[in-house]
TORMARFI-778709 format. One record per residue (C-alpha): residue in one letter; x, y, z. Coordinates in steps of 0.2 Angstrom, whole numbers, plus 5000, padded with zeros to 4 digits. Example, Ala and Ser with C-alpha at 12.3 -4.5 7.8 and 13.67 -1.06 7.14 Angstrom:
<nodes>
a506249785039;s506849955036;
</nodes>
This chain:
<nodes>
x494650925004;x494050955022;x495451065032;x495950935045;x496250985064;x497851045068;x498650965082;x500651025077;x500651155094;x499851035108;x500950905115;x499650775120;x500650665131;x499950635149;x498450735144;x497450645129;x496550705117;x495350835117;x494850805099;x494850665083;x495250675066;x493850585057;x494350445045;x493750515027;x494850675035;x496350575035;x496050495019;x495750655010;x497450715016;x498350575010;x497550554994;x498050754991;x499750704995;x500150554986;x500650614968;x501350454957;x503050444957;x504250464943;x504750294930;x506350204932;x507050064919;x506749884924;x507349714913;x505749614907;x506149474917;x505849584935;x504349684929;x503149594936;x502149654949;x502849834944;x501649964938;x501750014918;x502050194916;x502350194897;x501250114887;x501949964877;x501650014858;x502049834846;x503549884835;x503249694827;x501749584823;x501649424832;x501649314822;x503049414809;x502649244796;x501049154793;x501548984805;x501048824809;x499748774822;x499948584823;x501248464817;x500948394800;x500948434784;x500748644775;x499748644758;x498348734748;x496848714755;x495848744738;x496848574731;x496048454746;x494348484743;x493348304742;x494748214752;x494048074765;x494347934772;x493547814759;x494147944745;x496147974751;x497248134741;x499148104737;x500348234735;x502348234733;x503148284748;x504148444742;x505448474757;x505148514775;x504948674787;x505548674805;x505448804816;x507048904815;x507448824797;x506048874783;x505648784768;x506548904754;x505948904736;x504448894728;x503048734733;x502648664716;x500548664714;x499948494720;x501148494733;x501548474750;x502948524765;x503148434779;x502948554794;x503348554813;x502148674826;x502848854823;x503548844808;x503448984793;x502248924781;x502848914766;x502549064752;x501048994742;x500348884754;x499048924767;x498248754776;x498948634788;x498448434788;x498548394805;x499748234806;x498448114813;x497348144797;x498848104785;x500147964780;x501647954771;x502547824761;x503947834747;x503948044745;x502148044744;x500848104758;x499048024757;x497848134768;x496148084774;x495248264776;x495048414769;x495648574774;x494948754772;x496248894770;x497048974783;x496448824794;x497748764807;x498848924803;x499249074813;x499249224802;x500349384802;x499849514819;x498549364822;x499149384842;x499749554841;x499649684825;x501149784822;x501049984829;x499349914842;x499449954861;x499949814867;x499949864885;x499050014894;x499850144906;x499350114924;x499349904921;x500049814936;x501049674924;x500649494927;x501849354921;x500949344904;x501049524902;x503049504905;x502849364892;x502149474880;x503349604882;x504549484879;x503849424863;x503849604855;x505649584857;x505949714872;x507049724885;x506849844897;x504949924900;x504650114909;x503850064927;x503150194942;x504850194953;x504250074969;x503950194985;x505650194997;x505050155015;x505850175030;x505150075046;x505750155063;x505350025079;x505250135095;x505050065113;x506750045126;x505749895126;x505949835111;x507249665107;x507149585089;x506649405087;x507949285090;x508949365104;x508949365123;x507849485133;x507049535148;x505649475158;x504949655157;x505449685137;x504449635122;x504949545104;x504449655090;x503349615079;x502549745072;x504049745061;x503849575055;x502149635050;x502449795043;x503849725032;x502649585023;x501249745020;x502549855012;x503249705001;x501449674996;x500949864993;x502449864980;x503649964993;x505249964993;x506049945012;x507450075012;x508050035031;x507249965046;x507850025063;x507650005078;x507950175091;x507350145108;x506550295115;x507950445114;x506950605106;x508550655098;x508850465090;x507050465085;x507250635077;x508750595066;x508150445059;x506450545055;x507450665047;x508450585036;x508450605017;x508150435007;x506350415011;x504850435002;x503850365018;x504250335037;x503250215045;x503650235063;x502650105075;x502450155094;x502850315103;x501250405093;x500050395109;x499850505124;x501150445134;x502750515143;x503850415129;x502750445116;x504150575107;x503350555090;x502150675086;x502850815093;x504750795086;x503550775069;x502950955073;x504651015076;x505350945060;x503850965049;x501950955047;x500850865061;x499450855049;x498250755061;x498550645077;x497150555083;x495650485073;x493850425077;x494050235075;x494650065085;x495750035086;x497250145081;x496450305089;x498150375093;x498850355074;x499350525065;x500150595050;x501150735043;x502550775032;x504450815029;x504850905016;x504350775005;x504250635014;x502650565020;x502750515039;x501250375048;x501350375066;x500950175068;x500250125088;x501249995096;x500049865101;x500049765084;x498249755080;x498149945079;x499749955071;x498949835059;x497449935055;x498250095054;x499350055042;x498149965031;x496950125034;x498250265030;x500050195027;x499650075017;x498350175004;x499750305004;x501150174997;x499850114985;x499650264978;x501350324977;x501850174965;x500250174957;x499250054963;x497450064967;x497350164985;x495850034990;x496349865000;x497049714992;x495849585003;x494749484992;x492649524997;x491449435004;x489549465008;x488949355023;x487649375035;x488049425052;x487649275064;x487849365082;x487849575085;x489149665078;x489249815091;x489949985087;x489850155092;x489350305083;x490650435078;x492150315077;x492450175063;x492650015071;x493649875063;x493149715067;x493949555066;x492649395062;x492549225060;x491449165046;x490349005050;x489148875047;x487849015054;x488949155049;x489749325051;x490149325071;x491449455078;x492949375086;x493549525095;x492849725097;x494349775109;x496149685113;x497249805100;x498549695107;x498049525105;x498849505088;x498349315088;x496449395087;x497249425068;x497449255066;x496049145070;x495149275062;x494449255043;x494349455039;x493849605046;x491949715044;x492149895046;x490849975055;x490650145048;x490550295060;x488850315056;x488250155063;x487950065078;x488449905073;x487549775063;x486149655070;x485749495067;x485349445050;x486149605044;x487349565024;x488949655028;x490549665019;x491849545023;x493649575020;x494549445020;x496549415029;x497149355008;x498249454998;x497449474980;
</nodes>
């Protein structure tokens, strides 16, 4: 893994920076300090969307009995052989099987039960007459087409046999995964324990939505934001606070045991408030601060203890991309999720230059139209609305300047998967 720059000695504030982390540095260091976390028990019923960790071996067969497909009528199919509509079968009716309440005993030969949808087929018997294709009058059942064996029945392990896998390790569970459990008869299944993440809101100006502020002071809305990303990455949000700008507030609420991540959005740039980096230092391991790409240039990383702490910029658009460039892939990981983005792709031809600059990533929010791919905005980190009329985002890699007309780019688009 590359060695990243060390920033842990230099208080960068009211100076800059002299240097830049480049991205595949910062993600190299994240993805070596991402082990999975350890299982926990959940009931069937709240699995979904949580991560297997133990692979679901079947201690039944679905189906444990030989049932019934369709509604109609159970007997051996060798006995309807040359049954038709001009040449009609009779058979007494022996009983009937409903699901929940088998037929007991033995079927006479030339025979049949009247069966419901699901219910065990009687011992002997191994074809179903669909209802449409039969009538009965007096005890006696008159069918109008022949059936194979086995047709119209679901044999023993037919959906799932006995001691097979029925679920793999590392399987994000769907409903119909939690369905399945649920038909082998389980409970409780062994899922990756869902990252505990902390979000810390500096800035003295700083009010939450829905109260009174200042002419001079701002809502927040980077928490808004950052809590909908968590909840879709699978984390778990273990507090959100807001601190102001007091180093010693800021470094307490860092500090504190309960975390697995810390996401804590402004204060990470070079300004006389920006406390973060350095009280990271102090407390742990400034890994890197500062990053080739736009925005979220001022973003940084490092650790405590354990705990994994993302400086996140304050203007929303880089707090945006820098969780969903670092943060984000680190959650993912953490509860076993695929470190890559959950945005759905597109490719699209770029319909007006897409300007970048080498030696930084640039990520650029589009629109996609009639003509094409066309960037919406290259600067503005704090036009969060730029977010919203946008369809997706291109990356421009450092590597590049840009992408001309006509170019196919990768479009990733503002949809949760």
């Amino acid at each position: 893994m590359p060695t990243p720059e060390r920033t842990a000695s230099t208080d960068v504030r009211m100076r800059g920076f002299t240097q830049r982390a480049e991205v595949p540095t910062a993600l190299a260091w994240i993805d070596a300090h991402t082990p999975l976390l350890p299982a926990e028990s959940v009931a069937v019923d709240e699995a979904t969307g949580r991560v297997l960790l133990q692979e679901v071996i079947a201690p039944i067969a679905v189906p444990e009995f030989d049932r019934a497909a369709m509604d109609g009528y159970a007997l051996r199919g060798g006995e309807t052989t040359g049954a038709g509509e001009y040449n009609p079968l009779e058979f007494p009716i022996a009983g009937h099987a409903w699901p929940g309440r088998p037929f007991e005993g033995e079927v006479p030969a030339g025979a049949a039960i009247r069966i419901m949808t699901g219910a065990p087929v009687p011992h002997g018997l191994d074809a179903v007459v669909p209802a449409e294709y039969a009538s009965e009058q007096d005890g006696r059942l008159a069918i109008t087409r022949a059936v194979a064996p086995g047709q119209h029945v679901g044999q023993v392990g037919e959906d799932i046999a006995r001691g097979s896998t029925a679920l793999a390790t590392g399987r994000r569970l769907r409903p119909q995964d939690a369905g399945l459990v649920a038909s082998l008869g389980l409970a409780q299944l062994q899922v990756v324990r869902r990252p505990r993440v902390r979000l810390l809101v500096t800035g003295n100006e700083v009010r939450a939505p829905g109260t009174p502020k200042g002419p001079s002071e701002i809502y927040d809305a980077n928490s808004v934001t950052l809590h909908g990303l968590v909840a879709r990455d699978g984390g778990l949000l273990e507090s959100h606070q807001r601190l102001g700008d007091d180093p010693q507030i800021i470094a307490q609420a860092l500090a504190a045991p309960g975390a697995d991540v810390v996401l804590i959005s402004g204060g990470s740039s070079v300004g006389a408030e920006d406390h973060a980096p350095r009280l990271l230092a102090e407390l742990g391991e400034l890994a890197i601060h500062g990053i080739a790409m736009r925005p979220s240039s001022p973003a940084g990383m490092g650790r405590i203890g354990d705990t994994l702490v993302f400086l996140l910029p304050g203007n929303p658009v880089s707090c945006l991309c820098a969780y969903d460039f670092f943060a984000g892939r680190a959650i993912r990981l953490l509860g076993g999720r695929p470190a890559d983005w959950p945005y759905p792709r597109t490719r699209a031809t770029v319909a007006r230059k897409i300007v970048s600059q080498v030696g930084r990533v640039d990520y650029v929010r589009v629109k996609i139209g009639a003509d094409g791919v066309e960037p919406l905005a290259l600067s503005g980190a704090s036009v969060l609305s730029s977010t919203t009329r946008a369809d997706g985002f291109v990356i421009a890699p450092a590597e590049s300047e840009g992408f001309g007309p006509g170019t196919d780019v990768t479009v990733h688009l503002y949809e949760c998967l």
